[in-house]
C-alpha positions in Angstrom: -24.5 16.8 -2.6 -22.0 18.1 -0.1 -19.2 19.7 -0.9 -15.6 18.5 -0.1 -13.3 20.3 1.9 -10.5 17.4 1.6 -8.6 17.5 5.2 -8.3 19.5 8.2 -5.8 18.7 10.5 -5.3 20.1 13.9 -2.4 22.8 11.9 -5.2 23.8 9.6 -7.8 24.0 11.5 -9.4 27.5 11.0 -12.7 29.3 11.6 -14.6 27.3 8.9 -14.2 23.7 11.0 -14.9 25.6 14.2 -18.2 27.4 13.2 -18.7 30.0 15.0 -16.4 29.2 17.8 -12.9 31.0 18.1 -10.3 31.0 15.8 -8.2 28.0 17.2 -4.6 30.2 16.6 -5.6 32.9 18.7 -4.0 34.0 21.4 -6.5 35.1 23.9 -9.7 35.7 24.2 -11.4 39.1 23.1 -11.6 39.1 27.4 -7.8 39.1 28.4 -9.1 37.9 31.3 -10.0 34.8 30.0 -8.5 31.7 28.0 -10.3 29.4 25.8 -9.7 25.6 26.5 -9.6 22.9 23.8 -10.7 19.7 24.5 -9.5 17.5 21.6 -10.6 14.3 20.1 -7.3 13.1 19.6 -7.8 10.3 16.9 -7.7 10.8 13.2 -11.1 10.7 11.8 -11.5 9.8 8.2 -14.9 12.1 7.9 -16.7 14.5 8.7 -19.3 16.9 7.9 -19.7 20.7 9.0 -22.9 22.3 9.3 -21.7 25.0 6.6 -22.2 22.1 4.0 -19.0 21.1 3.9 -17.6 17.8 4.4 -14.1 16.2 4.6 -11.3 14.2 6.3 -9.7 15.5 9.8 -7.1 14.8 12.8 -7.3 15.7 15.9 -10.5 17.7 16.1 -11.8 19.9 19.3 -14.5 17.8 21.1 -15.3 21.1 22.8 -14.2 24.7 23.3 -14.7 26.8 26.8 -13.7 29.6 27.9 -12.8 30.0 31.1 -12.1 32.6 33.9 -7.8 33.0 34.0 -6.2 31.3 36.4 -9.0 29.3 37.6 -9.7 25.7 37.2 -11.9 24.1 33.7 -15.2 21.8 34.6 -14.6 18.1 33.1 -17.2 17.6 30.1 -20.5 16.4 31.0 -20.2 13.6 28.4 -17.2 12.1 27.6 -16.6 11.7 24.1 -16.9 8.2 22.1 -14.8 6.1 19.7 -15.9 3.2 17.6 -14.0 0.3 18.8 -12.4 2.6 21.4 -12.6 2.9 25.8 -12.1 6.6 26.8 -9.5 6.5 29.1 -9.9 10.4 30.7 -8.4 13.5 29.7 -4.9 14.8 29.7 -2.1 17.3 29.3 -0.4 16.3 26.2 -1.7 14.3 23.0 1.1 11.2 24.1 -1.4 11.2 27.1 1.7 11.0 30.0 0.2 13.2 32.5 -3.7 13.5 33.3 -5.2 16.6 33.8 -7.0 17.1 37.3 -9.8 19.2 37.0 -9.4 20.0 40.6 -6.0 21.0 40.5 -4.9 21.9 37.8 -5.1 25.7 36.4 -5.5 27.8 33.3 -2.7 30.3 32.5 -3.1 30.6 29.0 -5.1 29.3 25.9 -5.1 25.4 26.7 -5.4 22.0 24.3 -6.6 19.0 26.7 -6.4 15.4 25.1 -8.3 12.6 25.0 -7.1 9.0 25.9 -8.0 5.8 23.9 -7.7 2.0 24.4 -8.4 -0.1 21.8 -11.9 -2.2 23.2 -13.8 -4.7 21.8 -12.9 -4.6 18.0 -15.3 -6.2 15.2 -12.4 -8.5 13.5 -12.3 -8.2 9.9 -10.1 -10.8 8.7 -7.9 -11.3 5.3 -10.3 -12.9 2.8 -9.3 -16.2 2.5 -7.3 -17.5 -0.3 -6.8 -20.6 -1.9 -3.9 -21.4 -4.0 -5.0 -22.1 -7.6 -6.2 -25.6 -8.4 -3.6 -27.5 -10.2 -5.7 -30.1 -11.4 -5.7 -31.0 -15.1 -8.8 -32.8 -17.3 -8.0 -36.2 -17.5 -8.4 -36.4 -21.4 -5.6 -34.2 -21.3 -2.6 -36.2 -23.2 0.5 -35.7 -20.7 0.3 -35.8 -17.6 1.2 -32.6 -15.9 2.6 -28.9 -17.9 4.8 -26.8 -16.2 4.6 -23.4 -17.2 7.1 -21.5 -15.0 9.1 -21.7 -11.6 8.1 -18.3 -9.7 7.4 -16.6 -12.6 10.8 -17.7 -15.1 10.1 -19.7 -17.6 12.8 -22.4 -18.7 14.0 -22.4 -22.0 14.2 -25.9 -22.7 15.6 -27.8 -19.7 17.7 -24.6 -18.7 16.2 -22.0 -16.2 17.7 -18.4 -15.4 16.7 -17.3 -11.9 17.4 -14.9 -9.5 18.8 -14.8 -5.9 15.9 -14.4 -4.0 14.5 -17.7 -6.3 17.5 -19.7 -5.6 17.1 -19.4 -1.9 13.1 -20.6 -1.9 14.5 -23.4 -3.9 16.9 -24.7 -1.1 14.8 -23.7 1.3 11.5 -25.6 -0.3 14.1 -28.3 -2.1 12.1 -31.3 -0.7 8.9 -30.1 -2.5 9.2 -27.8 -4.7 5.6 -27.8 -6.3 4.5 -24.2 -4.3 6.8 -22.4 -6.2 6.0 -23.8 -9.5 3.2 -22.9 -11.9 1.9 -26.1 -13.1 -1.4 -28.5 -13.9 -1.5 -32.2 -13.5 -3.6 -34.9 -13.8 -5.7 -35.9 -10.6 -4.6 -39.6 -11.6 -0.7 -38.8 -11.6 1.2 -39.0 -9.1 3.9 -36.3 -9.2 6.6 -34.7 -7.4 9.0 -31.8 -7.8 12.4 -31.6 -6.2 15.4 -29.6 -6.1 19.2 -30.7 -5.9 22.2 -28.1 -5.5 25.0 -28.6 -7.5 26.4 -27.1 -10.7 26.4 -24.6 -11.2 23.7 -23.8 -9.3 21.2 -26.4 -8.7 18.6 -28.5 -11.0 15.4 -29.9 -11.0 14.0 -32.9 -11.0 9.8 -33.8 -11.8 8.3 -37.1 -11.8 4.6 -38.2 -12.8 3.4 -41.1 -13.2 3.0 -42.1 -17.3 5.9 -39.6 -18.3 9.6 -39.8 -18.7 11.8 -37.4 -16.0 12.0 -33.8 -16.6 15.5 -32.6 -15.0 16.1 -28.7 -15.3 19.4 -27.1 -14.7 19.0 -23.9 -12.9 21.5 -20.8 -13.0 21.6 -17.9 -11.1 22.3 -15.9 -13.9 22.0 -11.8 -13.4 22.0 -11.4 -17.0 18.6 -12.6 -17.0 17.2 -9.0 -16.1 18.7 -5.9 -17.4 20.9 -3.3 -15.1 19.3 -0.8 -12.9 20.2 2.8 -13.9 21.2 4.2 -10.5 23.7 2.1 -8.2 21.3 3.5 -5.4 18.5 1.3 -6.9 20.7 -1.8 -6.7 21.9 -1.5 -3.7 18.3 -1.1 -2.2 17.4 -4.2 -4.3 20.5 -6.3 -2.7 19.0 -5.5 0.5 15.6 -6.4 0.0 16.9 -9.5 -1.2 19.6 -10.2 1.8 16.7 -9.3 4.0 14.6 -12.1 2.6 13.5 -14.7 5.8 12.4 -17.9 5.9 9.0 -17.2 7.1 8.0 -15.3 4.1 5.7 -17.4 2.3 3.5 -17.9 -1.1 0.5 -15.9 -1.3 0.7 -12.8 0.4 0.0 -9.2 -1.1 3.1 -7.7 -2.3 3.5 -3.3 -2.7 6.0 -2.1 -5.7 6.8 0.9 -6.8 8.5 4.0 -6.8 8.8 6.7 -3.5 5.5 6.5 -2.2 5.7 2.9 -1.8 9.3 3.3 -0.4 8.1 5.7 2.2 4.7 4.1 3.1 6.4 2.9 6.4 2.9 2.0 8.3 1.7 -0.4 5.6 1.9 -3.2 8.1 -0.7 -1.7 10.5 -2.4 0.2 7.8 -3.2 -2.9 6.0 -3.9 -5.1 8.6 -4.4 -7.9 8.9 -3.9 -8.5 5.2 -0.2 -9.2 5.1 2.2 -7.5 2.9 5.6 -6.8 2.0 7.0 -3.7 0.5 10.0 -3.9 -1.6 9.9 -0.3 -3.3 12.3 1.3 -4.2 12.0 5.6 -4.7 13.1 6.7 -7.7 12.3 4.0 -9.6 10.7 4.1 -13.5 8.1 1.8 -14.7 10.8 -0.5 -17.0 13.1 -0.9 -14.2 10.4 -3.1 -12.8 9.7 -4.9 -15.5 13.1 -5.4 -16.6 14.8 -6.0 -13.6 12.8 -5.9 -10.3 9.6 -7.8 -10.5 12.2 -10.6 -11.4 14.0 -10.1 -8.2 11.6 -8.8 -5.9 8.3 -9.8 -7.1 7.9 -12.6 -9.2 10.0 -15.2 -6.5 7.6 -14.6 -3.7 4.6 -15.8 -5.8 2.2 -12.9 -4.3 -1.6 -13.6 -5.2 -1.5 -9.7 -5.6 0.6 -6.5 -6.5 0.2 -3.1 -5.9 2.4 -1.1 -8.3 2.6 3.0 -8.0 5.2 3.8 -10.4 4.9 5.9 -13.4 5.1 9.5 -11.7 9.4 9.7 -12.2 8.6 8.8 -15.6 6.3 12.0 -16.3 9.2 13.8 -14.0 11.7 13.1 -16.1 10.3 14.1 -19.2 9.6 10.2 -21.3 7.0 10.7 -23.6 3.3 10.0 -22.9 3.3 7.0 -25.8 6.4 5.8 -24.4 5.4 5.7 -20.4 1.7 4.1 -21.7 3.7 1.8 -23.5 5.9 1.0 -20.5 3.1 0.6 -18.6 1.5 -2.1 -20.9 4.3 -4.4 -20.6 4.2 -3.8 -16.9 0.8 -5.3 -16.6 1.1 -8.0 -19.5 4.5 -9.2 -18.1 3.1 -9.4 -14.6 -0.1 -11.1 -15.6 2.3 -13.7 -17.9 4.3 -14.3 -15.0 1.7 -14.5 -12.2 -1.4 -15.8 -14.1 -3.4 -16.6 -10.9 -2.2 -13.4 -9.3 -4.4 -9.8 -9.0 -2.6 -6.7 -10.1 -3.2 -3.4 -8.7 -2.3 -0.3 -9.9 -2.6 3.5 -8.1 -3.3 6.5 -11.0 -0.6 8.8 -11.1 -1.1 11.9 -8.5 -1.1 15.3 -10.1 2.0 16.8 -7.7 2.7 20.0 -7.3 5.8 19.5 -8.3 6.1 22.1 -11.2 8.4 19.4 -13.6 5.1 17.6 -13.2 2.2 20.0 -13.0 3.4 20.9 -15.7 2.3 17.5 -17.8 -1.0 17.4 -15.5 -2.7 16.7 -19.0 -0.5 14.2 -20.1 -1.2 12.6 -16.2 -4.9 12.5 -17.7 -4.2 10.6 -20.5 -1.7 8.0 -19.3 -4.5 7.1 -16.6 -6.9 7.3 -18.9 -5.8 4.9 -21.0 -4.9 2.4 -17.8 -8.4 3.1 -17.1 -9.7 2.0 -20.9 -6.5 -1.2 -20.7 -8.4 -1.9 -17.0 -11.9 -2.7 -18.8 -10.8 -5.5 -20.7 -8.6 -6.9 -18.3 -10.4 -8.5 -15.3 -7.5 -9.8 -13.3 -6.7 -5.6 -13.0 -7.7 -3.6 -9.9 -7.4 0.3 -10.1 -6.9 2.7 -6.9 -7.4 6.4 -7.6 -6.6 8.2 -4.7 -5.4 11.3 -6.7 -8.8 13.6 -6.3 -8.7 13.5 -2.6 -5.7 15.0 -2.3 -7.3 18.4 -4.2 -8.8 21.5 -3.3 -12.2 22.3 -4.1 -9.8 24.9 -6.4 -8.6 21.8 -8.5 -5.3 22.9 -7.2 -3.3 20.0 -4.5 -3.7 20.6 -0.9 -0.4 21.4 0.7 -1.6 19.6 4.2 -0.6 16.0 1.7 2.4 16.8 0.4 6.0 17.1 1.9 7.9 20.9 0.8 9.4 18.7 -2.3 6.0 18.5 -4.0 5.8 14.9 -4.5 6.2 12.7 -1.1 3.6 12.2 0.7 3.1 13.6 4.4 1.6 11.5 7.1 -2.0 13.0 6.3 -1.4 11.8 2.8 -0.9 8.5 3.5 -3.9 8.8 5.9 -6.3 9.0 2.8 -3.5 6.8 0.6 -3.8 3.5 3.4 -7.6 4.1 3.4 -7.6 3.7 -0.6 -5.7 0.8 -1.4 -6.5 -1.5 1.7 -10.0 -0.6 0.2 -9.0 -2.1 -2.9 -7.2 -4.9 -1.5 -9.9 -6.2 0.7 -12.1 -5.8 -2.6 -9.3 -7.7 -4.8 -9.0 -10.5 -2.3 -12.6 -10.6 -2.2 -12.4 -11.5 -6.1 -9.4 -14.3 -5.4 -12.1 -16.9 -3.0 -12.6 -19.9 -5.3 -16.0 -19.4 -5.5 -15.4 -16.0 -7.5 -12.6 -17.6 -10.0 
């Protein structure tokens, strides 16, 4: 089995990735009268394997290494170097790829990186498994007609519902035909309709079917319905998310939550293409301020057919108890699964940091995802993503190429191997959501 030598970007790159070619810092050669040239791959790989044994992930690594007479010109490669998906486009000065090198003109003064230049070719599409909303058919021995069970995710209490902004909108927005945002069953046989009316004091609904009397629900947009957000930071992220709301967003897309590595995870668009998503968290951010407050206003509305949570790690920060964050956590998943029945949840394990408040607890990171792990075996509708043991050392210590100088954001190589791990999981949940697998 190989061993693992996690990443090596271009900044780390030392003897052991170059074999027994020259250390890549140096400054000259042991000649001073020649330099060494790099010509680098420039593309992140996600692995590799060195001839010492040792495998792992890398950016930017040399495609070859000459030395060369000073002040003289550098031979182009013999074979130009390939790219799955990708045209080679030549070789030039800087890793933007502004200005090409001429191998006739162009001369050595000093150790020199030259870059290569991609263009994205003929690409094998892999689309977004399809998904099918959830059949709202009823048997037709069933004695009413149709049960409504909740509107995105609140549930009326008798004919009165409690909603929040973001649901209010999709209501006037969908107020013709409501039955999208609904959670019901029917019978094939009835004919029914859902409909919503502004008025006061906010709005109501009205649903019709065929062999039962009118249901009309009075709707409030009533912020009592979820409890306050510790931080007025939080909130007035969450006031944003929900003024940035747009009619084009839709049911059924893939929805990221969470705490600062969501927040900061600003490529998910391209990483997770072309699944679409939308990323609503919010750093910071403890596992019952989601269920409490912000699944209601940022989660639960959109009606996603899946959720990505990574939250828990401010709770270890902060010092909650293990039983108390586990518990947390339970409700998380129960009140998610309540309010999205058809949807897939997805959690990430808590990272071990090196953030000394939460190194630390490193043990009690081990049991809180070890009992998701055990809740995850008798739940089916939940996913787990554990990209935690890439991000370690052979040592069992973190590797400081993932992590920002606070010792718990991620740097852009982190989210490297982060992207690669829950698109994985995605693609795999989504896979689980056709109707053939229900």
């Amino acid at each position: 089995m190989n061993k693992k030598l996690k990443l090596i970007p271009l900044g780390f790159v030392s003897a052991l990735c170059l074999g027994a070619l020259p250390f890549i810092a140096q400054s000259v050669s042991a000649d001073s009268d020649k330099y060494y040239v790099y010509f680098m791959d420039n593309y992140e790989r996600e692995e590799f394997e060195l001839s010492s044994g040792f495998g792992g992930k890398g950016n930017n690594l040399p495609y070859q290494i000459v030395e060369v007479q000073a002040n003289s010109t550098v031979a182009r490669p013999s074979t130009d170097p390939s790219r799955k998906n990708y045209e080679f486009g030549g070789w030039y000065k800087e890793a933007t790829c502004e200005n090409e090198w001429s191998f006739a003109g162009d001369i050595v003064s000093k150790n020199t990186f030259i870059y290569a230049k991609w263009s994205r070719g003929e690409e094998e599409i892999i689309p977004e498994p399809e998904y099918v909303p959830p059949s709202t058919v009823l048997d037709e021995s069933a004695s009413n007609p149709y049960v409504l069970n909740s509107v995105m995710g609140f549930v009326p209490n008798g004919t009165i519902l409690r909603v929040s902004n973001v649901a209010i909108t999709r209501l006037i927005e969908h107020k013709d035909d409501i039955r999208p945002l609904l959670d019901y069953r029917a019978k094939v046989s009835a004919s029914f309709s859902a409909t919503y009316s502004e008025g006061s004091p906010n709005g109501s609904i009205t649903i019709k079917a065929d062999g039962a009397s009118d249901l009309v629900i009075t709707v409030i947009n009533d912020t009592t319905n979820y409890q306050a957000l510790s931080n007025d930071t939080y909130e007035s992220k969450a006031k944003k998310f929900e003024g940035n709301y747009a009619k084009e967003n839709e049911n059924y897309h893939v929805m990221l939550a969470g705490s600062s590595s969501m927040e900061f995870w600003e490529s998910y668009k391209e990483d997770l293409d072309p699944v679409i998503a939308y990323n609503h968290g919010i750093g910071g951010t403890k596992v019952s301020e989601w269920t409490n407050n912000l699944n209601k206003r940022l989660v639960y509305p959109y009606k996603p057919k899946m959720v990505v949570y990574y939250v828990g790690v401010n709770n270890v920060k902060e010092g909650e108890s293990t039983n108390s964050i586990i518990n947390d956590l339970q409700d998380l998943f129960n009140e998610t699964h309540a309010a999205l029945p058809d949807a897939r949840v997805q959690y990430v394990l808590i990272n071990k940091v090196p953030l000394e408040s939460v190194k630390a607890r490193w043990n009690d990171v081990d049991t809180i995802n070890n009992w998701v792990i055990n809740y995850q075996s008798t739940h089916s509708w939940l996913d787990l993503i554990n990209p935690g043991p890439d991000y370690m050392k052979p040592t069992g210590q973190p590797n400081a190429a993932y992590y920002r100088t606070d010792g718990i954001h991620l740097t852009y190589y982190g989210y490297l191997i982060w992207a690669q791990h829950v698109k994985a999981s995605v693609m795999r949940g989504l896979e689980k959501l056709r109707p053939s697998n229900n």
